[in-house]
C-alpha positions in Angstrom: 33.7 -32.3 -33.8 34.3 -29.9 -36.7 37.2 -27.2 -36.5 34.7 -24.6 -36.5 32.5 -26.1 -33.6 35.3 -26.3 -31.7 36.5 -22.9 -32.1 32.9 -21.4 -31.1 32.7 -23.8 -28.0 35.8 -22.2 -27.4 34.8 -18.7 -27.6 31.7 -19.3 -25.7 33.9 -20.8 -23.0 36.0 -17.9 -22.6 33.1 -15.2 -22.7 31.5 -17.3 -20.0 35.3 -17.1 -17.8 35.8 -13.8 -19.0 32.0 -12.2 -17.7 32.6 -13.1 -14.2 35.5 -10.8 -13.2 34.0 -7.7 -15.2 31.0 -8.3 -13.7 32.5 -8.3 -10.0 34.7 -5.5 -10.9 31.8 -3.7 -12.1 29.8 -4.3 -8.8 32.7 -3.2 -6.9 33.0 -0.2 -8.6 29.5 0.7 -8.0 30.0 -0.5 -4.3 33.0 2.1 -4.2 30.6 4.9 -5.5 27.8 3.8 -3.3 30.5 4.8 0.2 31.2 7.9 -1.9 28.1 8.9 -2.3 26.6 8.2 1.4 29.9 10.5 2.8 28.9 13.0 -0.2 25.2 13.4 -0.6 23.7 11.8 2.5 26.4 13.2 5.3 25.7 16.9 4.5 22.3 16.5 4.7 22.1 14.0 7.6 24.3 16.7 9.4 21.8 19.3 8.6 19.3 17.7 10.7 21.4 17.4 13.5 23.0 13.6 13.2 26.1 13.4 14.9 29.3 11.7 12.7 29.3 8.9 15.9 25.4 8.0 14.5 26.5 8.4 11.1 29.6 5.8 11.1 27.6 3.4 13.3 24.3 3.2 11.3 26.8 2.6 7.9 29.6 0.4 9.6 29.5 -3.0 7.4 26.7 -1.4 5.4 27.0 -2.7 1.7 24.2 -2.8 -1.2 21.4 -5.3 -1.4 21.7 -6.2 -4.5 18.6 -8.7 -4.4 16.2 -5.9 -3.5 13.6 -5.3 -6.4 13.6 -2.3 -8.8 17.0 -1.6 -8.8 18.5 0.7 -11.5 22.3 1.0 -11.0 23.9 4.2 -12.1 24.8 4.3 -15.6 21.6 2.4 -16.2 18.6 3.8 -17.9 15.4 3.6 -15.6 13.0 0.7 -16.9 10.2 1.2 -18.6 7.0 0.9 -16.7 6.1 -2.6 -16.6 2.2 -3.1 -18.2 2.7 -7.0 -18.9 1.9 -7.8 -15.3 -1.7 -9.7 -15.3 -4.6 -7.6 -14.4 -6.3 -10.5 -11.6 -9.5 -10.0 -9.9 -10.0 -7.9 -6.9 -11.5 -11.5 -5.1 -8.1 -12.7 -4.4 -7.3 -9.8 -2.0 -10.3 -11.1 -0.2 -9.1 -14.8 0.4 -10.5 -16.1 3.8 -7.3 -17.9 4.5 -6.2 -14.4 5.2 -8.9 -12.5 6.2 -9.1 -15.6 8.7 -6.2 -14.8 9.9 -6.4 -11.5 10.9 -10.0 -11.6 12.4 -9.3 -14.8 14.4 -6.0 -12.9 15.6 -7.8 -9.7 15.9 -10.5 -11.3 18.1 -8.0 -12.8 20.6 -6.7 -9.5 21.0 -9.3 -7.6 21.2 -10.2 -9.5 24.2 -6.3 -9.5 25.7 -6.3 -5.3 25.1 -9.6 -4.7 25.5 -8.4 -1.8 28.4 -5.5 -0.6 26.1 -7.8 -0.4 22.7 -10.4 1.5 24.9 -8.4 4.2 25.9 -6.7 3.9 22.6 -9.9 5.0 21.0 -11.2 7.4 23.7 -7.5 9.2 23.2 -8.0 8.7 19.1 -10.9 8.0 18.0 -9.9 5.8 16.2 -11.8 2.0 17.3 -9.7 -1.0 18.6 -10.8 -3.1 15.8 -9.7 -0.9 13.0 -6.3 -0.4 14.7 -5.6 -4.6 15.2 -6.2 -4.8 11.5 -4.2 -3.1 10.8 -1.5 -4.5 12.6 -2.7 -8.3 11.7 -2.5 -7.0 8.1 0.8 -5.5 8.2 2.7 -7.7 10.5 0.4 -11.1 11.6 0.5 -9.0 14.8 4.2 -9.2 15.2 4.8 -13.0 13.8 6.1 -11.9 10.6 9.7 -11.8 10.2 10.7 -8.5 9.7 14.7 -9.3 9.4 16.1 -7.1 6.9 19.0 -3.9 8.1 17.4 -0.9 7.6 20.2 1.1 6.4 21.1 -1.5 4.1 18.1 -1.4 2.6 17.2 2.4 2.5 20.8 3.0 1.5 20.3 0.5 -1.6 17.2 2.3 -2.4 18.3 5.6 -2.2 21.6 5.1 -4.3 20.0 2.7 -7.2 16.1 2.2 -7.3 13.4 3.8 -9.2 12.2 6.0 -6.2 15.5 7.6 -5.2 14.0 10.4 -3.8 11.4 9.3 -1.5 14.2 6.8 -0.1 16.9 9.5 0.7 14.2 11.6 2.7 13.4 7.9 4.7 17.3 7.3 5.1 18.1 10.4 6.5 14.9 10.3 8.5 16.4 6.7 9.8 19.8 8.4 11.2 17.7 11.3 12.8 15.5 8.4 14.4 18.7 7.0 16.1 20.6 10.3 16.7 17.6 11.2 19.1 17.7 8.2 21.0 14.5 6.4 19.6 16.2 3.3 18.9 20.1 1.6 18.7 21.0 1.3 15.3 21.5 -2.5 15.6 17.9 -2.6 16.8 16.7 -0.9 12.9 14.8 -4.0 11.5 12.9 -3.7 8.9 10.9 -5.0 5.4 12.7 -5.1 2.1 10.9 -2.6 1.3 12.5 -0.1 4.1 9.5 -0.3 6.1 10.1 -0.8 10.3 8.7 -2.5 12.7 5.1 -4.2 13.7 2.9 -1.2 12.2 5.8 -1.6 9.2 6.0 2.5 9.2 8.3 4.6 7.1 10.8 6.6 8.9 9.4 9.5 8.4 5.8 8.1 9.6 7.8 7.1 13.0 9.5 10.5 13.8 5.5 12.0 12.9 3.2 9.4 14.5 4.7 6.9 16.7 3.5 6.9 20.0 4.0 5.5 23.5 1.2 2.7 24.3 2.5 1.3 28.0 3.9 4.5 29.5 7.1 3.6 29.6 8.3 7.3 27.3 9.7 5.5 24.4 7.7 4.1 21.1 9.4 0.8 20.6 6.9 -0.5 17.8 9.6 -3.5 17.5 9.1 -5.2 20.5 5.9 -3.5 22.3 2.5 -4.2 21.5 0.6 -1.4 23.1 3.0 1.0 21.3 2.3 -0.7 17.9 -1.6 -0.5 18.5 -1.2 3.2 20.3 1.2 4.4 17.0 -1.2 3.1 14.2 -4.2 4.6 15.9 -2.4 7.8 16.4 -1.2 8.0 12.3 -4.9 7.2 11.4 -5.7 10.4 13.8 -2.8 12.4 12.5 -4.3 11.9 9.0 -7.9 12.6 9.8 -10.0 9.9 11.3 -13.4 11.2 12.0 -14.7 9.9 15.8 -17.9 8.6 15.7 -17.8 7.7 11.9 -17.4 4.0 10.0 -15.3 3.7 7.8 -18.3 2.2 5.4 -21.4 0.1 4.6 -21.7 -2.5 2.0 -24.7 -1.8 -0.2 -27.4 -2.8 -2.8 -27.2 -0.2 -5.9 -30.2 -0.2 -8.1 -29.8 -0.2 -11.9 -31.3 3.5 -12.0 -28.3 4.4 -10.5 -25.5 4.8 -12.3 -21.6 3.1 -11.4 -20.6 6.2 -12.8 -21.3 8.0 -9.5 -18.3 6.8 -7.8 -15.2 8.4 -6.3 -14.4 10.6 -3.6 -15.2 13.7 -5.5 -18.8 12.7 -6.1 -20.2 12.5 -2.8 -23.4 13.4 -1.3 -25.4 13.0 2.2 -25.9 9.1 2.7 -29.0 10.4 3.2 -29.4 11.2 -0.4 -27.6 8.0 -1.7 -30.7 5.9 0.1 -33.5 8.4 -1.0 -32.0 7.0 -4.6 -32.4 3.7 -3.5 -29.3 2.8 -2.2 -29.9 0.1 0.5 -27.4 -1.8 3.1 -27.2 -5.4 2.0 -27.9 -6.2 5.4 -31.3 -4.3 5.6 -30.2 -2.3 8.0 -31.1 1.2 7.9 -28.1 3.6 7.5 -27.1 5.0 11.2 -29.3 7.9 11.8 -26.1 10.0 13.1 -24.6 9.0 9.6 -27.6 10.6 6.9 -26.8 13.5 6.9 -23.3 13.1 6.6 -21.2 12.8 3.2 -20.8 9.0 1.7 -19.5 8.1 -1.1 -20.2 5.7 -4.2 -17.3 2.8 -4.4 -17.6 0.0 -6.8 -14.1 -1.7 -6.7 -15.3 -4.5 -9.8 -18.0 -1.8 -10.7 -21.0 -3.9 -11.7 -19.2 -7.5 -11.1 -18.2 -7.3 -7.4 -19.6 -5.6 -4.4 -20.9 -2.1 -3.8 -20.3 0.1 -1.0 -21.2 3.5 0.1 -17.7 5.2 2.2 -17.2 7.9 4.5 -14.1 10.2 4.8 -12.7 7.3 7.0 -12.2 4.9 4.1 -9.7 7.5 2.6 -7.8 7.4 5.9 -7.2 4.1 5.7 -6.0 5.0 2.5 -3.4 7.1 3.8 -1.6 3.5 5.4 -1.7 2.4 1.9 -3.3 3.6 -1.3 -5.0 0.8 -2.9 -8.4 0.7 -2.5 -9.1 -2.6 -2.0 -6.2 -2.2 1.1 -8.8 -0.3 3.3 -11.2 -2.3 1.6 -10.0 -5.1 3.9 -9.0 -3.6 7.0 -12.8 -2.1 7.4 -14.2 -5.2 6.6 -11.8 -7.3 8.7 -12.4 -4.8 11.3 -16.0 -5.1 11.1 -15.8 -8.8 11.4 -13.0 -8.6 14.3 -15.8 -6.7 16.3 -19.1 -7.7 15.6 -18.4 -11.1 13.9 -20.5 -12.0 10.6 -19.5 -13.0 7.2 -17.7 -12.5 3.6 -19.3 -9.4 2.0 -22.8 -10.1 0.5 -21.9 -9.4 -3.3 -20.0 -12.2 -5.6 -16.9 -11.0 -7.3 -17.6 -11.8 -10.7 -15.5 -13.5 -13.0 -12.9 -11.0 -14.7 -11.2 -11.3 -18.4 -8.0 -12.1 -18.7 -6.1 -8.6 -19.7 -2.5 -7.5 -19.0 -2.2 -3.9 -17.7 -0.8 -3.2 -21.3 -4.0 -3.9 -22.3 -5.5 -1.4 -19.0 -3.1 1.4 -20.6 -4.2 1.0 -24.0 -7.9 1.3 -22.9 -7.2 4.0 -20.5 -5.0 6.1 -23.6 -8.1 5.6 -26.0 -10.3 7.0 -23.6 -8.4 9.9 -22.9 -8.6 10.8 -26.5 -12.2 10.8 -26.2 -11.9 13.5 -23.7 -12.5 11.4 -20.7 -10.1 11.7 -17.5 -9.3 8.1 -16.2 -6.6 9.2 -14.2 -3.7 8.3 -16.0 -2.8 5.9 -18.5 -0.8 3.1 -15.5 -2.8 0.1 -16.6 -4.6 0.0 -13.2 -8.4 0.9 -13.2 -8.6 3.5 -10.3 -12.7 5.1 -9.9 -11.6 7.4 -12.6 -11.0 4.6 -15.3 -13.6 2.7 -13.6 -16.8 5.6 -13.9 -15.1 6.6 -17.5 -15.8 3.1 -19.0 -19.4 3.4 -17.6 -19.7 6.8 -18.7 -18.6 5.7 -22.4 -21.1 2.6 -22.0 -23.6 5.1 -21.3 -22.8 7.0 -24.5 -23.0 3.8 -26.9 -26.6 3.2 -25.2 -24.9 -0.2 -23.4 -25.5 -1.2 -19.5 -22.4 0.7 -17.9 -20.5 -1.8 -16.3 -17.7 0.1 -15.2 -14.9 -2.2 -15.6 -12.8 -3.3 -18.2 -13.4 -6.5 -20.2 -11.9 -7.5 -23.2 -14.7 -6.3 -25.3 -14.5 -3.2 -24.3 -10.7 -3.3 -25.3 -11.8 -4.6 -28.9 -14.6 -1.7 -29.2 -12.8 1.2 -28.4 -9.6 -0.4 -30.7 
């Protein structure tokens, strides 16, 4: 070995020693700012909402940072660059029927085990027993999940060092308030990594403003009690607007005359109208006669190369539990299978290009220089990005497809 190999084997040996102690010392100096910060930001304002210093020390006795959660930006650090490298996949694979499965054969079951407690559930809500259990199959397997994580620990990590500080403060202090008014001990505080609690995996915040008692015992223990799950999802889907007596949604037919461009909540119209246009249930059903004159609306998830469906004001409830589309998607269709049986939706999801969101946000940035409004450049095609490629289809004189491909991403390039 030369002299000059073994000096750099050497040096790299010694940088490789030497990293491991800063790097402790720097995570215990962070760890020391992390106490300083709970007793100097979070105390005040946990205080102001009435939490004792008894429920403050307990709820932080041990506490230290998760430094495995995701999206973690210690201080000093600059916050990351929204990632657009991810790969755009197809809606299909949120439709698997390894998981739909699951919930529906879990949400039959039950159905039949709480059929007393869903019906006064829904005569109290509104809100139908099969939309309520999945939801809870979706977000806990009905309580076989593990949900194993401190939640102090985690909101605490969050709140000091992740991209959403602010949103996680509110939900830690909301945490404390939970166990200064007796809702739950702190070492009973279980929840997600990403601070959510529980079966119906509810935010703090969601707890102190929806939970509700299920078996009359006074006390929502969405933990361990499944009639307070089921009673506490139905009442947040209330709380946020659920309409009694509606669906949440039919699956449709939409006729080339008809434009993909129609879609999104702000372009609805009597479903009445939608099936004068020639907008039929793939079942051949007629629409509900109670439902005609009523406001639908247009949603085309893989616009022309996945399934259609026609939505009421319910669908955007569901929304509320979780924003993504295809989310309440699946709880209305596993619903609708949980209750009245039947099978995968009638449309094929087509096949979709290969495209990294990068390649979503480019798309979406040139269209917004032709004057459309997709929404936002994120690199996720939401009904605004969807209806503006079809509306820019329409203007080259092609099919409107509305969705990207990678031609499109050439064209407008």
């Amino acid at each position: 070995m030369t002299f000059l190999r073994r000096s750099l084997v050497l040096l790299v040996a010694l940088i490789t020693i030497g990293a491991q102690p800063v790097l402790a010392l720097d995570r215990a100096a962070i760890e020391r700012q992390f106490q300083a910060w709970l007793k100097a930001e979070i105390w005040p304002k946990a205080a102001a909402q009435g939490v004792s210093a008894g429920t403050f020390n307990a709820a932080f006795a041990g506490v230290t940072l998760n430094w495995k959660l995701p999206g973690l930006v210690p201080p000093g650090e600059k916050l990351p660059r929204e990632q657009h490298q991810a790969e755009f996949r197809s809606p299909a694979g949120y439709f698997s029927e390894k998981t739909l499965g699951a919930v529906i054969a879990g949400g039959q079951t039950r159905l039949t085990q709480y059929g007393a407690l869903l019906g006064r559930i829904e005569r109290e809500t509104g809100v139908p027993g099969q939309i309520a259990l999945a939801v809870w199959g979706r977000e806990s397997g009905f309580g076989r999940a593990k949900i194993p994580y401190n939640a102090f620990e985690v909101l605490g990590t969050k709140a000091f060092m992740s991209t959403r500080r602010g949103l996680f403060e509110a939900e830690l202090v909301a945490a404390l308030v939970m166990v200064e008014r007796g809702h739950v001990d702190v070492a009973a505080m279980k929840g997600s990594w990403a601070g959510a609690l529980g079966q119906p995996q509810f935010l703090p915040s969601s707890y102190l403003a929806h939970a509700a008692d299920g078996d009359g015992d006074n006390f929502a223990d969405i933990w361990k009690s499944d009639a307070d799950t089921l009673a506490s999802i139905a009442n947040f889907l209330r709380n946020k607007g659920w309409v009694a007596g509606r669906d949440w949604g039919f699956e449709v037919a939409v006729p080339e005359a008809v434009s993909c461009a129609l879609e999104g909540p702000d372009r609805g119209r009597p479903i009445g109208e939608w099936a004068k246009l020639g907008v039929e249930r793939v079942s051949g059903r007629p629409f509900p006669a109670h439902e005609l004159g009523a406001e639908g609306y247009l949603l085309m998830p893989a616009g022309r190369f996945g399934p259609a469906f026609v939505v009421t004001p319910n669908f955007y409830v569901l929304k509320e539990y979780n924003t993504s589309d295809l989310y309440a998607l699946f709880i209305g269709h596993a619903g609708d299978r949980i209750r009245y049986g039947g099978r995968p939706f009638a449309g094929a999801w087509g096949k979709v290009d290969s495209l990294y969101r990068s390649d979503i946000a480019a798309m979406q940035r040139k269209l917004e220089q032709k004057g459309y409004d997709v929404g936002g450049a994120d690199g996720l095609p939401g009904y605004k990005t969807r209806r503006s490629i079809g509306e820019w289809q329409a203007s080259t004189g092609a099919r409107p497809a509305c969705f990207p491909t990678a031609e499109i991403l050439r064209t407008l390039k």
